[in-house]
C-alpha positions as CSV (number, residue, x, y, z in Angstrom):
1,X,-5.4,-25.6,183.5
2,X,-4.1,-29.2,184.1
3,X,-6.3,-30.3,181.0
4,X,-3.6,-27.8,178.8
5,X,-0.7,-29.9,180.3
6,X,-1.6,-33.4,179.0
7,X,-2.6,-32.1,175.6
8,X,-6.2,-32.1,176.3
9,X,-8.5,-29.3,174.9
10,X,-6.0,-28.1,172.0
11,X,-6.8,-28.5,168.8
12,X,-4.5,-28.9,165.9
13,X,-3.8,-26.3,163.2
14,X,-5.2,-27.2,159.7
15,X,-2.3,-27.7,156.9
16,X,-2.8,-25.0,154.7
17,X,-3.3,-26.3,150.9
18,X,-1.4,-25.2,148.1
19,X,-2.6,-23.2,145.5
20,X,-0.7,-25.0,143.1
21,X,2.2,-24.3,141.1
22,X,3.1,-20.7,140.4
23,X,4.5,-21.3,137.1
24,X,3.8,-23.5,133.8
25,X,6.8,-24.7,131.7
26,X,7.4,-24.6,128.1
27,X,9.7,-25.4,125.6
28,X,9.8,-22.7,122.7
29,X,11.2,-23.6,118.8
30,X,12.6,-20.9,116.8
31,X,12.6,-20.4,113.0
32,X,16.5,-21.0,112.9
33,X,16.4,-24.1,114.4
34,X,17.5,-22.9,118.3
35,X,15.5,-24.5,121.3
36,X,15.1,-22.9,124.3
37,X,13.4,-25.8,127.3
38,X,11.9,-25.3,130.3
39,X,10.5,-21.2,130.3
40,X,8.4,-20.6,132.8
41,X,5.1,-18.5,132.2
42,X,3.6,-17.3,135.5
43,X,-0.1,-18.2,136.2
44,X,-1.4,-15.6,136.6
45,X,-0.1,-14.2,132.9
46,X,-2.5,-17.6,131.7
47,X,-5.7,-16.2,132.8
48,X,-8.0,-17.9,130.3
49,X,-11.6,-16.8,131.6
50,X,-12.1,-14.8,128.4
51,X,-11.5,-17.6,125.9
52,X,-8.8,-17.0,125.1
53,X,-6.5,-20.3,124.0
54,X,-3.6,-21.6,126.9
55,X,-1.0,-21.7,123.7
56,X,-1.8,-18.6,122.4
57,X,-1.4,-17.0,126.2
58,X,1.8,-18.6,126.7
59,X,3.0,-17.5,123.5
60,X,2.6,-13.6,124.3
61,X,4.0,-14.3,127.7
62,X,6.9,-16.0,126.1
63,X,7.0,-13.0,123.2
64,X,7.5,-10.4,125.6
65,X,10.2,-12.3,127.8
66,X,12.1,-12.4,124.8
67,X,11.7,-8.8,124.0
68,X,12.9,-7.6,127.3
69,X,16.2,-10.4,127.0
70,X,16.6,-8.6,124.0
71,X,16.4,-4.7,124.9
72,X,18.7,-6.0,127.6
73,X,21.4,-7.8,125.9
74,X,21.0,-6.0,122.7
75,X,20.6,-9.4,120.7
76,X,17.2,-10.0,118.9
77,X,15.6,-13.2,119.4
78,X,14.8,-14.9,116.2
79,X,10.9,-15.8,115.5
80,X,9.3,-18.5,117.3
81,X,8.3,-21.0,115.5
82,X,5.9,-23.4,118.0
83,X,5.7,-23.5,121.8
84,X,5.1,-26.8,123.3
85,X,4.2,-26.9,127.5
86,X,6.1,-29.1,128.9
């Protein structure tokens, strides 16, 4: 047990690695002009094994975020316009 004492015979824990960020950013143009920056998408919403495009993805994500702001605050969102990622 001595070995123990001195720091002999323990091995360090491996750092864990991240898995990245949780969340890609985009800014979002509407039609009338209004810009909203920064809107995080979650990963896992991005999912592009199917082919489908990253923009096009976002945008849905993006689409029905603004459809649940609206049934919430009663205000419709006007049409988007473009979606850049930031």
């Amino acid at each position: 047990m001595p070995s123990l004492l001195y720091g002999y015979g323990v091995m360090a824990r491996k750092k864990s690695k991240s898995k990245g960020p949780a969340f890609l950013t985009f800014n979002v143009d509407y039609e009338d002009g209004s810009v909203t920056s920064n809107r995080r998408v979650p990963n896992e919403l991005l999912d592009q094994t199917f082919g489908a495009k990253l923009e096009d993805l976002a945008l849905n994500a993006i689409l029905d975020q603004d459809n649940e702001i609206a049934q919430r605050s009663g205000q419709r969102r006007p049409k988007i316009k473009k979606i850049t990622r930031v």
